[in-house]
N, C-alpha and C positions, 0 to 999 in steps of 0.2 A: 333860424338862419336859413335864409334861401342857397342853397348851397351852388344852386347852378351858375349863378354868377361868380362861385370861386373857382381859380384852375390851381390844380396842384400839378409840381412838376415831379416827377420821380429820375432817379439817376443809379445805373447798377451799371460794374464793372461785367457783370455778364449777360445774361438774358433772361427771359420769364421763363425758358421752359427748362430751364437748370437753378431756377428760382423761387420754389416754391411761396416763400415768404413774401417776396416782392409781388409775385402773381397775387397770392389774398387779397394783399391791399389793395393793386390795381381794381381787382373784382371788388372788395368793398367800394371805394371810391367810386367806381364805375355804378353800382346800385344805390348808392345816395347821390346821384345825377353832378356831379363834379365833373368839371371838363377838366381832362387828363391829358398830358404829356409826358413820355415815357424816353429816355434816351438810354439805348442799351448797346451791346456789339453783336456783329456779326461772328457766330463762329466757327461757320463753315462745317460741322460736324455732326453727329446724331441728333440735335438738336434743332436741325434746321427746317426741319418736315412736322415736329409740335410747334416750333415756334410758329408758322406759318397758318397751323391752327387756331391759336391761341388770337392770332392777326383778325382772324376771321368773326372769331369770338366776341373781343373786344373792336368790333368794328367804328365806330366813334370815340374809339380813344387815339390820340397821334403818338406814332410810335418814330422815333429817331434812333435808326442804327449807323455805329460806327466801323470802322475796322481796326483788327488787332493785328492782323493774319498778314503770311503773305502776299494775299489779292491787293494789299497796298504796300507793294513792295517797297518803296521809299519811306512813305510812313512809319514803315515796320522796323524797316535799318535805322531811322533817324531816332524814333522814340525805344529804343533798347540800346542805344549809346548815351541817352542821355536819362535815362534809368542807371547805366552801369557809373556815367560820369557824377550823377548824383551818388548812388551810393559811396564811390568813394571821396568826396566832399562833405558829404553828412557827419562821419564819422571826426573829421577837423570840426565840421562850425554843428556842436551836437544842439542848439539851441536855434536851427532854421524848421521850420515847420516847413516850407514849401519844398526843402532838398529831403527834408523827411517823407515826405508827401510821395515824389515823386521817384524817391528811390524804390519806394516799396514794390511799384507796378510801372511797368510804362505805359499803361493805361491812363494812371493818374494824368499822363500830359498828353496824351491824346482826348479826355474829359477836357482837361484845361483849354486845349487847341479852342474843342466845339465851342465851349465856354464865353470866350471873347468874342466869338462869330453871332453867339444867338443872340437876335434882337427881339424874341420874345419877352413877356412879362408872364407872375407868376403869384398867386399870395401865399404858397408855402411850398418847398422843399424838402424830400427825403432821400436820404442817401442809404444805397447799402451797396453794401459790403467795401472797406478801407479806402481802394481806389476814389472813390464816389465822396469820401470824406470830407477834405480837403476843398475839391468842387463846391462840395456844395455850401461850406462854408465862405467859400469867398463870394460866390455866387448871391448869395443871400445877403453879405453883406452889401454889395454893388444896388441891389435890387429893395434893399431894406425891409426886409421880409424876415418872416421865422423861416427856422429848418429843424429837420428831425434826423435824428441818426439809428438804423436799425444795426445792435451789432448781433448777428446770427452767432459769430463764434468767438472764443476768446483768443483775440487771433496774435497777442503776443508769446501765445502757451503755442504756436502751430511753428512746427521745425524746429531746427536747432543753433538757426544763426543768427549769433549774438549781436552784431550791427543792426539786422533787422529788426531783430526785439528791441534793443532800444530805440528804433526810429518809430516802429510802432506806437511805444507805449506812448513818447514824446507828444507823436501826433495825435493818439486819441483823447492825451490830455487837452491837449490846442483845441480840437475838434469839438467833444463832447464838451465841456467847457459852457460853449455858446451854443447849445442846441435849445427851444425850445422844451423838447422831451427825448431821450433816450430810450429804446426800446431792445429789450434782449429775450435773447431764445431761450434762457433758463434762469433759474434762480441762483445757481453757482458761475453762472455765468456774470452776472448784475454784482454779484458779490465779491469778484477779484477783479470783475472793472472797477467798480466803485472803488473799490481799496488804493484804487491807482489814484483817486482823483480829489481837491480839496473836497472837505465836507459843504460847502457853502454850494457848492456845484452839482448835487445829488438829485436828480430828476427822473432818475430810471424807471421804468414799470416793466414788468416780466409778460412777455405775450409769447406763449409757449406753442411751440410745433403742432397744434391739434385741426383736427381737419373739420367740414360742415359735417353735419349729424347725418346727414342725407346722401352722403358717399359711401355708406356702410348697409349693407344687408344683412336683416334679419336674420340671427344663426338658424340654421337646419339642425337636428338633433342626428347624427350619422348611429351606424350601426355599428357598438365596437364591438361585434362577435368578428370584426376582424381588427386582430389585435394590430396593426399596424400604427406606429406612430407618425402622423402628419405634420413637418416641421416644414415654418419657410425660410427663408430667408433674403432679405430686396439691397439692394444700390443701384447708384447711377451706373458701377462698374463691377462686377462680376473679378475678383484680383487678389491678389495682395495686398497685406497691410489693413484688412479689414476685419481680423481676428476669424476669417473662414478656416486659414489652415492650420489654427492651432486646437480647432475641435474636430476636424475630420479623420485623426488616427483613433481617437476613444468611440467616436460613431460608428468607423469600421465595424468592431464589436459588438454591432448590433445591425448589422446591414440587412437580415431580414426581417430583424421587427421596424424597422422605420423608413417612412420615404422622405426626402428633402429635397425642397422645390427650391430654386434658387432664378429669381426674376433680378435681370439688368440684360447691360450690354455685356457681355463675356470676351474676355481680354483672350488670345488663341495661347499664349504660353501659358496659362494658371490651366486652363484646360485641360491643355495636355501630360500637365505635369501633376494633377491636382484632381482633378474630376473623370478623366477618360476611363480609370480603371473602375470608376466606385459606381457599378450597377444602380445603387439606391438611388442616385443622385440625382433630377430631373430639372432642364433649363427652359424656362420659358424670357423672352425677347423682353426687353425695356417695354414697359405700361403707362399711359396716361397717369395721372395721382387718383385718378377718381377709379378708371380701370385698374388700377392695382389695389386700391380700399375698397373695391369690389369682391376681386379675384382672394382676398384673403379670410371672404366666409367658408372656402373648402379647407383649412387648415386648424391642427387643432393646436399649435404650438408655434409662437414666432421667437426667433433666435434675435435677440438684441446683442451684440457681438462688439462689445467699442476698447480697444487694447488700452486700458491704464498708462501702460507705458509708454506708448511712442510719443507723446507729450503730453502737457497740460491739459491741453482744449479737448482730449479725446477724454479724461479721467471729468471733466465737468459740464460736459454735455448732456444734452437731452434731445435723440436724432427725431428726425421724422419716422424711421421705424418703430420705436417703442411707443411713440402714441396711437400709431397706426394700427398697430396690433392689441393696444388698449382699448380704442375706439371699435375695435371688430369681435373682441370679448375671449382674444384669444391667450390663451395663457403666455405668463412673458417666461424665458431661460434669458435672465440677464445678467452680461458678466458685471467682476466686483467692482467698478469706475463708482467714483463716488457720491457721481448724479444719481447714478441708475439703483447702488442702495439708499439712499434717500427716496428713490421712485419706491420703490418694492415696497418700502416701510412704510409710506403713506398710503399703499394700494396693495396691501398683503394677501389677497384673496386672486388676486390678479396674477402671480407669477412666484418666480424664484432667482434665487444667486449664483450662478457658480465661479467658480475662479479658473482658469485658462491649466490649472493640474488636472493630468487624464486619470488620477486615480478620483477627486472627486466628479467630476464630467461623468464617468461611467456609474456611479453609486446613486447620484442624482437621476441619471435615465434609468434605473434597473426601480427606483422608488416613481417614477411618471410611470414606467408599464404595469404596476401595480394598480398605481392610481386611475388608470387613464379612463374608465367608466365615472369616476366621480367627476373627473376633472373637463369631462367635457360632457357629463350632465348638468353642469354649473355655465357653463359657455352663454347661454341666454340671462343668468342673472349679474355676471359680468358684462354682458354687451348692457344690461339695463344700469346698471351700477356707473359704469363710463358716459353715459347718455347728459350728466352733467356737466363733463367738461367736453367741451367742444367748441366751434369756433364761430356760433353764432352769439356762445357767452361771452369769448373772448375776445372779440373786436368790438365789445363794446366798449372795453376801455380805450382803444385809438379813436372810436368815435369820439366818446366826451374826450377825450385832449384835444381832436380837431376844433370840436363845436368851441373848448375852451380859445385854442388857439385863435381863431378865426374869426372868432366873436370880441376879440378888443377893439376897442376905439371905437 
């Protein structure tokens, strides 16, 4: 297949540089010579100074931003009344996909707006993240084209309201349905979609969070005649609700055997309320993906941190952290979500469990300062051991679906 004569359009309710998934692809598509079109938002905020790199990057691929914000003030007022007026409509007529669509974002009807406007053409289609759903179902069918749907998370399991869930599920049933192929962030994720959906309709493939091979450095063997334990820990956001503060009173406990790095943006009340006092604690500023799978060969321990409880999607995920920190050879502390003991168990040499109780929290770090010569004299056969999964293995499968896709008729 001569691929340059295909254009794929891409569609994301947010942007590449809060996107990691949707960036891969572009960059795959982008290196097997696809002409690209990207239509994303603008969102005004930390992200506007990588996205503008990212621009640079991808300099022959077309990028269409929209607005969510209030720089389109009329826009902004008119599609969140009619976000709000759908949801409460949805919930009388539960069997509209389009009021389902658009209740969930009002983005969805600002995509929709673009939608009717663009007089481009297209030989396939992918959508991520829910807003982009919808779109790009109608979109494809107008155009007669395939489309693909990536779901990153299991986003009927994300909060706790009940209208929303069922408009959710409604429309990823509608949605997925008619995709070409279906792509998810994990395997439990592919697993409680799928359960939602007829069996006749099952096309999913798991293309899991892992990054290129070539973002990671070679581990250095460190000196542990200082016994200090090196932990990190990364997000977008530096905060609550990301299980930091339910291990920082048993860490106390050991504030001078360990130091813990903590890379994002840093929210100023968790700060102050949270990190001001605890000496060990050390913040470095939000990183590129490539600069932060860099910056994580000086650590001998990454915190995979996801609360079971605050809902579904957080107990059956698999983040961009714990591959991150698998790919860089460094041992995982991961809590018990029930992705992440399935991770452990397929990659036992790699990490451990704990449970969010500070009496085991503290018994598990008192058994790593013990270990910590063994465990990071093993560091290099672990970064060798992870060296298979990575993401020049793993796009190979949306490769053969494209070439499959693309290659009918």
């Amino acid at each position: 297949m001569s691929s340059s004569a295909k254009h794929v359009l891409l569609i994301t309710s947010t942007n590449l540089a809060c996107n990691p998934r949707c960036l891969k692809e572009v960059r795959l598509l982008n290196a097997l010579h696809f002409k690209i079109t990207v239509v994303a938002f603008n969102l005004h905020n930390w992200t506007t100074e990588k996205e503008t790199i990212i621009n640079k990057e991808l300099s022959n691929v077309e990028f269409i931003y929209l607005e969510t914000t209030k720089h389109d003030f009329f826009g902004w007022i008119s599609s969140s009344l009619i976000e709000k007026i759908s949801g409460a409509f949805s919930s009388l007529l539960k069997s509209n996909t389009f009021l389902s669509a658009v209740s969930i974002s009002k983005r969805t009807w600002i995509l929709l707006k673009w939608s009717k406007k663009w007089k481009g053409k297209t030989d396939f289609i992918i959508a991520h993240n829910p807003p982009a759903f919808y779109v790009a179902a109608e979109l494809a069918k107008s155009l007669n084209v395939s489309f693909a749907i990536d779901v990153e998370d299991y986003h009927p399991g994300e909060g706790n309201n009940e209208n929303q869930k069922k408009n959710m599920i409604f429309l990823m049933q509608q949605t997925i349905a008619q995709t070409g192929y279906t792509s998810y962030a994990a395997p439990l994720i592919k697993k409680y979609t799928e359960a939602l959906l007829p069996k006749n309709k099952l096309n999913g493939i798991v293309i899991n969070n892992n990054f290129s091979q070539s973002e990671f450095l070679e581990p250095v063997q460190r000196n542990t005649s200082n016994p200090k334990l090196k932990f990190v820990w990364f997000s977008q956001f530096i905060d609550y609700r990301r299980g930091l503060e339910k291990v920082l009173p048993a860490l106390d406990d050991f504030a001078d055997l360990i130091e813990l790095t903590l890379i994002g943006n840093l929210r100023e009340h968790f700060y102050n309320a949270e990190l001001k006092q605890r000496k060990y604690i050390k913040i470095i500023s939000s990183l590129s993906q490539k600069d932060l799978n860099n910056e994580l060969a000086n650590y001998d321990f990454g915190l995979a941190l996801e609360d079971k409880e605050a809902d579904t999607n957080r107990n059956i995920c698999l983040t961009n952290k714990i591959w991150s920190y698998f790919q860089a050879g460094l041992f995982i502390i991961a809590s018990d979500t029930e992705a992440q003991q399935d991770f452990i168990l397929q990659h036992q040499n790699h990490g451990l469990i704990i449970s969010f109780e500070s009496d085991d929290i503290v018994q598990k770090i008192k058994m790593l300062i013990y270990q910590l010569p063994e465990i990071c004299s093993k560091k290099t056969s672990r970064f060798e051991d992870a060296k298979k999964e990575n993401w020049e293995n793993e796009s190979l499968l949306l490769i053969n679906k494209w070439n499959s896709l693309l290659n009918r008729g």
